[in-house]
N, C-alpha and C positions, 0 to 999 in steps of 0.2 A: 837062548839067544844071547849072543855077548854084547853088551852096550859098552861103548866106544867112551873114553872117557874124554871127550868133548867140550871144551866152555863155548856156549854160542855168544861169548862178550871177547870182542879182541880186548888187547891188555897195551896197554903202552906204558913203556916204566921212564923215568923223567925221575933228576936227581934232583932234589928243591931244597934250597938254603936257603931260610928266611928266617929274620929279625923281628923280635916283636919287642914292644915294651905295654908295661900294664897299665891298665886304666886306672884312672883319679878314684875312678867310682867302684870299692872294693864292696863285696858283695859276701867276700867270707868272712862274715862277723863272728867271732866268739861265742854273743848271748842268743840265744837264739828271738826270731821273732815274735813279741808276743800281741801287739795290736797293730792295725792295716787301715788310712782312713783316705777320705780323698777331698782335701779341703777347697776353699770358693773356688780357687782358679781354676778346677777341676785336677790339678797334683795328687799321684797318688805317694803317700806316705807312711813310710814303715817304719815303726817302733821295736826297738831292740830290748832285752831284758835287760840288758845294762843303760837303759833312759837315752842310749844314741837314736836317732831318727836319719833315716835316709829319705831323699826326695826324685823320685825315680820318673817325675815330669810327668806332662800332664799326658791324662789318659782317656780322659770325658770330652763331650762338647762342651764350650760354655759360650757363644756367643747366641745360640738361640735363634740363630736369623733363618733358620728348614723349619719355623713353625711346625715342628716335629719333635724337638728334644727340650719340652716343659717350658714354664717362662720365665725361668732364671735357666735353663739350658745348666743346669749342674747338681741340683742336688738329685732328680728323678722323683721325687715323693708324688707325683699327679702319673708314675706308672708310667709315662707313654716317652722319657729321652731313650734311645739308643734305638728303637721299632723302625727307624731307618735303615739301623746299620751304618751310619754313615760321622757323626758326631755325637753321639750318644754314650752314653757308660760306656767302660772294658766289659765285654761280655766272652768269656769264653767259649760259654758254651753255646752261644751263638756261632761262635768262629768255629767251632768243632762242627756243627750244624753243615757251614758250609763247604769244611773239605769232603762231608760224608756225603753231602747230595751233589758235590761235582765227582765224587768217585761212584760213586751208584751209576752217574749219565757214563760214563765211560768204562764201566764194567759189563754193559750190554752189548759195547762194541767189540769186547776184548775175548781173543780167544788164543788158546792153549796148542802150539804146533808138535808134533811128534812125528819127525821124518826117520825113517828106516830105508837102512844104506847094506849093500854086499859090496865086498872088494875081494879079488883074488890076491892071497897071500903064497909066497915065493917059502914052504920049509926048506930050511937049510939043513937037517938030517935026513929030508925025504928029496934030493934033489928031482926034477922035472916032474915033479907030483905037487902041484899046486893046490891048497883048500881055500873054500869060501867061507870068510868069514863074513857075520850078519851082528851087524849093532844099529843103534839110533842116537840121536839128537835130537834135543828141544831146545824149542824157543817161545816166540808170541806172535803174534800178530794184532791186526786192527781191521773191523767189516768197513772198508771202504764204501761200496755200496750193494744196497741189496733190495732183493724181488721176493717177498714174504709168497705170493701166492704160486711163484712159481720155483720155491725154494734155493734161488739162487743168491750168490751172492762176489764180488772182488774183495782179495782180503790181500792189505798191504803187509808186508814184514822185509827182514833180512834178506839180503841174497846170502850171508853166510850162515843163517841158519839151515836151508834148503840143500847148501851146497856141501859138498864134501870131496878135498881134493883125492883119496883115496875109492872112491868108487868107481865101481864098476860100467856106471851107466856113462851114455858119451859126451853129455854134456857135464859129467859131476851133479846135476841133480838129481833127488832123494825121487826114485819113483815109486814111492808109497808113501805117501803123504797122510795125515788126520790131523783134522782140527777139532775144539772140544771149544761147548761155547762154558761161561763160567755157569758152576750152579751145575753142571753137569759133566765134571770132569770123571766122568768112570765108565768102565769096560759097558760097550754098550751103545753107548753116546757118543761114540767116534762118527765124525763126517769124513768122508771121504775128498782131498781136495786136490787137483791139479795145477802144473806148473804152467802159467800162460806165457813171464818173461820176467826177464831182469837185467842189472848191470854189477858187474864184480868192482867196478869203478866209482861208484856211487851207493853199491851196499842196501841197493834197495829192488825187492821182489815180488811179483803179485803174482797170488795164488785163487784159484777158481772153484767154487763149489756149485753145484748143479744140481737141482730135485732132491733136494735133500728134506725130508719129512720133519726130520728133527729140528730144521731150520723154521721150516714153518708155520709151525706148532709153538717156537721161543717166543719170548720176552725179547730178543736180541734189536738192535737196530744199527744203521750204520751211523758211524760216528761223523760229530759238529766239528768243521774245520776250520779254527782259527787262523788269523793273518800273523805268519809269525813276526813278520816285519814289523808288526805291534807289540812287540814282547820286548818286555827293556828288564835289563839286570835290576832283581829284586822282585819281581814278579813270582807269582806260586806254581809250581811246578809238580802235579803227581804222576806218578809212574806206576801203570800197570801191566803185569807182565807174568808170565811164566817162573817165579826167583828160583833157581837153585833147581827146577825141575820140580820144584812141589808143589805146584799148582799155580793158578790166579790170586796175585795179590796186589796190595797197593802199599806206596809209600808216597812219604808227602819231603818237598822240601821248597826251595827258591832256585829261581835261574843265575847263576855266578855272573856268566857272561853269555850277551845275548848273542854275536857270532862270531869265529874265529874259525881258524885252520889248523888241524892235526893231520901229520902224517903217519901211516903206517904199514905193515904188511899186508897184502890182501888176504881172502880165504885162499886162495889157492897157494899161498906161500911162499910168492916168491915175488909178484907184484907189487910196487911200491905205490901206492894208493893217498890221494889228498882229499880230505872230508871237510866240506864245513858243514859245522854244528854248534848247535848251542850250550854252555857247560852249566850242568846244576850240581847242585848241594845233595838232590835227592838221592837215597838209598839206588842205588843199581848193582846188581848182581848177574852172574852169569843165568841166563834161563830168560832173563829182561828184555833180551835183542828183539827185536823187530815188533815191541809193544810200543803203546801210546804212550806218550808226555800232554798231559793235560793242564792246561791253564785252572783257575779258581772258580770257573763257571764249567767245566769236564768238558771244554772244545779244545780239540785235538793243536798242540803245539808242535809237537819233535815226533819221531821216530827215535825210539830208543837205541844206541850202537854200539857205544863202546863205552869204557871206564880204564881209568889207570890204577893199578896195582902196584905199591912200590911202597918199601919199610918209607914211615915217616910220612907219608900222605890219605890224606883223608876223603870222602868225597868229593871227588872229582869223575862225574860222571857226565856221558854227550847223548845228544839225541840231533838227529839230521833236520834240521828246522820242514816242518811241516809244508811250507813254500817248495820249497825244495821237492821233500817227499814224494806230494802228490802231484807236482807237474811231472816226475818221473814215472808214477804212479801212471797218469792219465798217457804219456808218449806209450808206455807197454803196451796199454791196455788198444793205443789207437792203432800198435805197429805189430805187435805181437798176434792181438786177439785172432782164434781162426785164422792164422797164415804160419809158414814157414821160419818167419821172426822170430829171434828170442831175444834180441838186444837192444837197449834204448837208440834211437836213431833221432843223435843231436847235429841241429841244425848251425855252422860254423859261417858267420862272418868275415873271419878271418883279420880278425885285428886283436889286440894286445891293448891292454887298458891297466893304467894306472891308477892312483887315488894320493891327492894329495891335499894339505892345510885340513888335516882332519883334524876335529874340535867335540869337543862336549857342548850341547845345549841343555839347557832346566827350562820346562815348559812351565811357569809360576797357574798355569790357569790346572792344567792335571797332576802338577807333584812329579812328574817323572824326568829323567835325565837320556837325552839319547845322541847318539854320533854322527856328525855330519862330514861328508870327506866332497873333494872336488876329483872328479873322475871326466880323467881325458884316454884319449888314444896317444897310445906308446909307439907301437908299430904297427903297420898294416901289412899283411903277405903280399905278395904277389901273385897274381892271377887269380886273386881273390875278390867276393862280390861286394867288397869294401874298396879295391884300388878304384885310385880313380874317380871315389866318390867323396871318403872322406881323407884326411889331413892328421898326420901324425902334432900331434897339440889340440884335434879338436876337445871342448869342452863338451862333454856327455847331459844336456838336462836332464830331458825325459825321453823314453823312448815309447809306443803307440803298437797296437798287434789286435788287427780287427775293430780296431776301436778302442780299445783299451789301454789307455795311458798310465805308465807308469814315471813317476818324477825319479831322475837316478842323484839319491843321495847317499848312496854308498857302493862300493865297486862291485859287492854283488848282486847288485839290482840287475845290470845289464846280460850278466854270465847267466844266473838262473833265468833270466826271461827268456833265453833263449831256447831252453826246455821245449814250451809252450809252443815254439814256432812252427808249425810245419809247409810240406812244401807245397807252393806258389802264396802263399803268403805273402804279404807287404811289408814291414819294420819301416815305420817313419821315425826317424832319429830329429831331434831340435838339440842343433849344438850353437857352441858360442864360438866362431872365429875369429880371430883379430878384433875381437871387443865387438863384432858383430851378429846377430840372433839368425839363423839361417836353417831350415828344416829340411831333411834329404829323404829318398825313399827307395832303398832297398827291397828288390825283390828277390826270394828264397825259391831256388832252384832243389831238385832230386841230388844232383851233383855234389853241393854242399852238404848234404846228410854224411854224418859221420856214425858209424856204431860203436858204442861205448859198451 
């Protein structure tokens, strides 16, 4: 069998000229260092063989007030500062601790994809005598959910890891799928897994396992979904995946930036595709795609997708925010499942939304820093189930779906929620008109379904 030489990581190359200057704080000392202490204010301080001292800031608790970290909260000698985790000594290997037990929760979920594709190839010495050529591609996936007693399970990944514009088959997907859960990647322990739907738009695929023994028999579970909309730049970010085709692994790093937009070519090579995602620091490789991004407790952040490849750049890798993912995830599974579907069926209000006086906030009560934007209506179409109702300038609060309220403080609150919507549905919007608060309520029509 020939294997197709495949990256299941799209690539985007981007030229980067940047400017640095060095820090105050030089850290390539000459002597090397030969003592390490961490004085009252809890400062750790490093002693050089040549008598310099570095003071690389405090690393302990010292105020003491979590009745938890001793009663000067700094020296430890009663045993019990840091047993929080929280202000307590530098402990390493505490922190090692926990990216090992948030990678362990999200290695249960994580499984190993290996689709096999035929395409009829055109020889040009044999003209009208066409061969079939047979390769494969890998990637990852994530157990969305699963039924241990009756060995099933939905497992999120790639649409371009399943797909392949050269095949045979008609819709370009792999019709020989296997999944492998970890711990079990060998001849043998193949599952057999089917394609239920996906979006070449959105980059995101769910694939179906059924009576599977070996599934029921696992350790596996489906994996914790976090709100990625609580993910803010500098957060922990691990990635597990398929690397390079050589199995399940994991890598650890931080989230760059919690979202933005890249453009790129689709799978099918010729589609011009916009992705929001979140960019991390962590190791991604080809074989990565369609695995988990897991926060520091192993609940699922991102879908892993793409990375850029280009002399002079370093990680920079994306995963499709988990928000995202799995209301794409969940529209498959509600339009797809058992029917004739294979494509997301997004629900269009038909207006155009901007975002503007976006700002930075620092939350002093959690430490973290996040983006605030004001998001109004731009334009509205016509004959759409927005004319007539709303006002190019309205201001967007919150938007409502079954009950479920969402505050819109950034412009893709409104676009991703609309995932989630289906038809006859309600959308009550509360905008700000002319300095006035006023609530409206859209009803979601069959009409308005659009397939992505």
């Amino acid at each position: 069998m020939k294997r197709k030489s495949r990256l299941t990581t799209y690539f985007i190359c981007l030229l980067l000229c940047i400017s640095f200057a060095l820090s105050s704080c030089n850290l390539n000392k000459s002597a090397g260092i030969v003592d390490a202490e961490i004085n009252k204010r809890g400062e750790l301080i490093l002693i050089y063989g040549d008598g310099t001292e570095q003071n690389l800031g405090v690393v302990v608790g010292t105020d003491g007030q979590d009745g938890q970290d001793g009663e000067d909260g700094t020296d430890g000698k009663d045993g019990k500062d840091g047993e929080d985790g929280q202000n307590g000594s530098l402990t390493i290997e505490g922190a090692q601790n926990g990216v090992s037990a948030a990678s362990a929760k999200g290695l249960r979920s994580a499984v190993r994809i290996i689709c096999n594709f035929e395409a009829t190839v055109q020889n040009g010495y044999r003209p009208g005598r066409p061969t079939v050529e047979e390769y494969s591609s890998e990637g990852s996936g994530v157990i969305y959910e699963i039924d241990k007693t009756t060995g099933s399970a939905f497992i999120i990944t790639n649409y371009h890891v399943v797909y392949d514009v050269d095949s045979d088959t008609k819709n370009g997907i792999s019709d020989d799928i296997n999944v492998y859960l970890y711990g079990s990647e060998v001849d043998g322990k193949e599952i057999k897994a089917t394609y239920v739907g996906g979006s070449l738009y959105y980059d995101i695929a769910v694939l179906l396992v059924e009576n599977s023994d070996i599934l029921k028999q696992s350790d596996a579970r489906a994996v914790n979904i976090a709100d990625s909309d609580g993910v803010f730049a500098g957060d922990s970010a691990i990635a597990i995946g398929n690397a390079q085709g050589l199995g399940i692994s994991c890598t650890s790093g931080i989230v760059s930036v919690d979202s933005e937009y890249i453009t790129m070519t689709a799978a099918d090579e010729r589609t011009e595709v916009s992705f929001r995602v979140m960019r991390v620091d962590t190791a991604i490789n080809s074989g990565n795609s369609g695995g988990g991004l897991y926060n520091g407790n192993g609940d699922l952040i991102g879908i892993v997708n793409a990375k850029i490849i280009y002399e002079g750049v370093e990680s920079i890798g994306y995963a499709i925010p988990s928000n995202v993912a799995v209301s794409i995830a969940k529209n498959i599974i509600d339009y797809c499942y058992k029917t004739d579907v294979e494509r997301v069926q997004r629900a269009l209000l038909g207006i155009t939304v901007s975002a503007s006086d976006s700002k930075a906030i620092y939350d002093a009560k959690t430490g973290r820093i996040s983006i605030k934007e004001t998001v109004s209506v731009y334009e509205i179409s016509s004959s759409s189930l927005a004319e007539g109702v709303l006002k190019e300038g309205d201001v967007l609060v919150s938007a409502a779906i079954n009950g479920k309220s969402t505050q819109i403080t950034r412009q893709h609150h409104i676009i991703d929620m609309m995932l989630d919507v289906r038809a006859g549905d309600t959308v009550t919007l509360n905008i700000l008109r002319d300095g006035k608060d006023l609530s409206v309520d859209i009803t979601v029509t069959k009409d308005c379904l659009t397939a992505y």
